[in-house]
ROGUBA-561118 format. One record per residue (C-alpha): x, y, z. Coordinates in steps of 0.1 Angstrom, whole numbers, plus 5000, padded with zeros to 4 digits. Each point is the difference from the previous one (the first is absolute). Example, Ala and Ser with C-alpha at 12.3 -4.5 7.8 and 13.67 -1.06 7.14 Angstrom:
512349555078
501450344993
//
This chain:
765579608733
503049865025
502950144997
503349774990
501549795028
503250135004
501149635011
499349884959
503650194993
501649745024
501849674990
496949805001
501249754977
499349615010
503049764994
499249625002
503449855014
500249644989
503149844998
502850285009
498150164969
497350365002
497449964976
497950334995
497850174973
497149865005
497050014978
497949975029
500349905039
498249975027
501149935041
498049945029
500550035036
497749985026
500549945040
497149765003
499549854966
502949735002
502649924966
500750354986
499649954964
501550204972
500049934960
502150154975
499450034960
502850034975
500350014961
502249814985
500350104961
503149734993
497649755020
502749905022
500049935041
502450015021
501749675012
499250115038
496550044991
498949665015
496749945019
501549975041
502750234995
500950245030
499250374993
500450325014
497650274991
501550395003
498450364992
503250204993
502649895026
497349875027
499849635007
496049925002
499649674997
501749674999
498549684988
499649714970
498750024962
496849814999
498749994968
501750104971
498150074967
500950044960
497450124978
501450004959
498250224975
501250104963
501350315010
501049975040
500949765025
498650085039
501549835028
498050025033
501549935035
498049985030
501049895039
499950065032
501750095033
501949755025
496749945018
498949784968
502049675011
498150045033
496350044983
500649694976
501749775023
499249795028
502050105033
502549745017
498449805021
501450035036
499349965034
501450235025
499550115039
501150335017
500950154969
500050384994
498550174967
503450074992
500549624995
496449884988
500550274970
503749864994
498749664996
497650044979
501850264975
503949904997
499449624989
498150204970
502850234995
499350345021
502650075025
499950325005
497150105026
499650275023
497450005028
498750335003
498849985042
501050165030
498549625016
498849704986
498349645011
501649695009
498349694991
499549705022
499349754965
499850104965
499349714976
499950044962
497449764981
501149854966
498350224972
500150355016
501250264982
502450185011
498950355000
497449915018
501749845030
502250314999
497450254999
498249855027
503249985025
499550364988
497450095014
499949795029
502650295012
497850254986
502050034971
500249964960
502749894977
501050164965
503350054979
502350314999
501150124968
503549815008
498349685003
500049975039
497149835022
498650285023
497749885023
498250345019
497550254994
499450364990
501450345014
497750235003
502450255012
501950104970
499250284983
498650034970
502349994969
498050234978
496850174991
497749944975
498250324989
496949964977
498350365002
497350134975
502250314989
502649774992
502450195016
502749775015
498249694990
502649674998
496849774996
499649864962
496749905021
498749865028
496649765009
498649915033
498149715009
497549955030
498849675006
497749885030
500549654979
501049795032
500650235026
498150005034
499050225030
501149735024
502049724997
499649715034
501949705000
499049725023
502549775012
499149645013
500749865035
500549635004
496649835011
498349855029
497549795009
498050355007
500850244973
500649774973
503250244988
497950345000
501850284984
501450145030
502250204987
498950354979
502250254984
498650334985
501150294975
497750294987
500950234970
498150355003
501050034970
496649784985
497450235004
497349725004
499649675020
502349734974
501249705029
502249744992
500449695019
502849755000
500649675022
503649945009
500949695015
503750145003
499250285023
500749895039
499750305013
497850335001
503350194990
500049784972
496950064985
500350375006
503350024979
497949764971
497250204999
502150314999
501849874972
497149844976
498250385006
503250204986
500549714973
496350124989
500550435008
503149924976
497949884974
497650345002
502250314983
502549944967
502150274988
501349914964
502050304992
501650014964
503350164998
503350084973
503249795004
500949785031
501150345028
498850185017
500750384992
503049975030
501849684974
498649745028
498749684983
496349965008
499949655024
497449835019
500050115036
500550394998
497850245012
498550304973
498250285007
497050024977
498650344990
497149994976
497150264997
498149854979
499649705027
499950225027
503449815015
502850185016
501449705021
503149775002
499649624984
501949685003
501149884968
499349585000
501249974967
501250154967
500249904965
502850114976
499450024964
500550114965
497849924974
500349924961
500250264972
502450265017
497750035030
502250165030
500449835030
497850045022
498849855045
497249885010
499750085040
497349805017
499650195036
497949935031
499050195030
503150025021
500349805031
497449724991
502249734989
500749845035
501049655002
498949875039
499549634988
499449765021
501649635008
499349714979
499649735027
500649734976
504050114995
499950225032
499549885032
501250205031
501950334993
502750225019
501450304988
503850004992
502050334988
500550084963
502650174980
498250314993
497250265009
496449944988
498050284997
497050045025
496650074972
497949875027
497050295002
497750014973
//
């Protein structure tokens, strides 16, 4: 049997801050986060015996979301519900993080030239209400033309100026914009031990998943030259990625009018073939409270060493996303980890011609980690 997690002594109590007001003891919670699912999403249960709510409780309220004294979300109530019985009234609050706005909404519409990221991601968020953003690259492109259509939405305009520079956008826990990618150079935060003497064991438990559900041995892209009288716009233009990972011959084919260039379709065919090795091993390890035996607060984007005998695993994963939660009828709280192979998620995306055209780098504020080796 595991042994307790010495992190379920810590202050892991979640506070919904609404108002200037901390509303806590919770029937039942739950809170996402994940680094490439966008619009964290949390929902919090509470009994009410007098049956009365709060005045601040109204549906498009700002929130904060903590776990003791740590800040791990900011966001908007987005469905409030009240369920009346004879003998108990339930309210049940549900939202989700500062990326919501952007998922439901259509983007501005704009036109710009020789703009940098900096300034395509600022137009699109900050009439919408996000302005604080932080772009997380040692360089980045410069546009020649980027031109908004009416009826996009907004996240995806911003995720693909994204990656267009090779990047991805998600929300901090403070409710910043970070536009970047993962760091594969910090060291893991913790271990998770699940062995069959039990000795040591912090796992409640832990399930792996292969899948060869959509994953390939090679991956070619072929981009398309404009015609001639001759060639009649052959593909002229061939990108390739192989996975030695598949064991057996499993091709995938794309056509990619966007590509103009060999190096293009090298960097989309590299990127489609991790997308699919990402999809092939899921750790979902179960564990008490919301820290790590250290008092760090589990968050998407750490690395954790794995050591499991049963599965015959004694390596380090990325963690792409975690679930807090506590559960009805004095059910402790409780994380869900969901891990990947570490070093897979690389984001090498292409240009969309249609809002790109001709690209030069420019300097960014900050470093962006190299993960380009697979």
């Amino acid at each position: 049997m595991p042994t307790p997690n010495k992190s379920a002594t810590t202050d892991d109590k979640v506070s919904l801050m609404i108002g200037g007001h901390a509303h806590q003891d919770w029937s039942s919670y739950d809170i996402d986060s994940h680094l490439i699912v966008p619009g964290d999403a949390w929902r919090v249960e509470l009994a009410a015996p007098q049956g009365s709510i709060p005045a601040e409780l109204v549906v498009g309220a700002p929130i904060e979301v903590r776990v003791g004294n740590d800040k791990i979300l900011v966001g908007r109530i987005d469905t409030i519900e009240d369920e009346v019985a004879k003998d108990r009234t339930v309210y049940t609050l549900n939202g989700r993080d500062q990326a919501a706005i952007l998922l439901d909404c259509a983007a501005p519409i704009f036109v710009a030239k020789q703009v940098t990221l900096a300034q395509v991601v600022a137009n699109i968020v900050r009439p919408l209400g996000i302005s604080h953003i932080k772009i997380n690259a040692d360089s980045t492109y410069t546009t020649e033309k980027v031109n908004v259509e009416p009826g996009d939405r907004a996240w995806n305009v911003l995720a693909n100026a994204a990656e267009a520079n090779g990047l991805w956008p998600w929300f901090a826990p403070d409710g910043t914009l970070i536009v970047g990618g993962p760091d594969y150079s910090v060291p893991p935060v913790a271990s998770l031990i699940l062995r069959r003497s039990g000795q040591g064991n912090n796992v409640e438990s832990l399930k792996r998943t292969h899948s060869i559900a959509e994953r390939y041995s090679e991956v070619t892209v072929l981009g398309q030259k404009h015609g001639t009288a001759f060639d009649h716009g052959k593909h002229a233009i061939v990108g390739k990625a192989t996975d030695p990972g598949v064991a057996f011959y499993r091709p995938h084919v794309v056509v990619d009018h966007e590509c103009e260039s060999v190096a293009q379709a090298v960097s989309r065919a590299r990127k489609l073939l991790m997308d699919s090795r990402l999809k092939g091993l899921t750790l979902v390890a179960k564990v008490k409270g919301h820290r790590t035996t250290d008092g760090v607060l589990w968050a998407p984007g750490q690395r954790i060493h794995v050591l499991s005998e049963p599965h015959g695993i004694n390596a380090v994963f990325f963690l792409l996303g975690r679930r807090l939660s506590k559960g009805r009828g004095g059910q402790g709280s409780y994380t869900l980890l969901t891990l990947k192979e570490d070093g897979v998620w690389t984001l090498d995306a292409h240009a969309h011609r249609a809002r790109t055209r001709r690209r030069k780098k420019t300097d960014g504020p900050e470093e962006m980690i190299d993960v380009g080796s697979d």
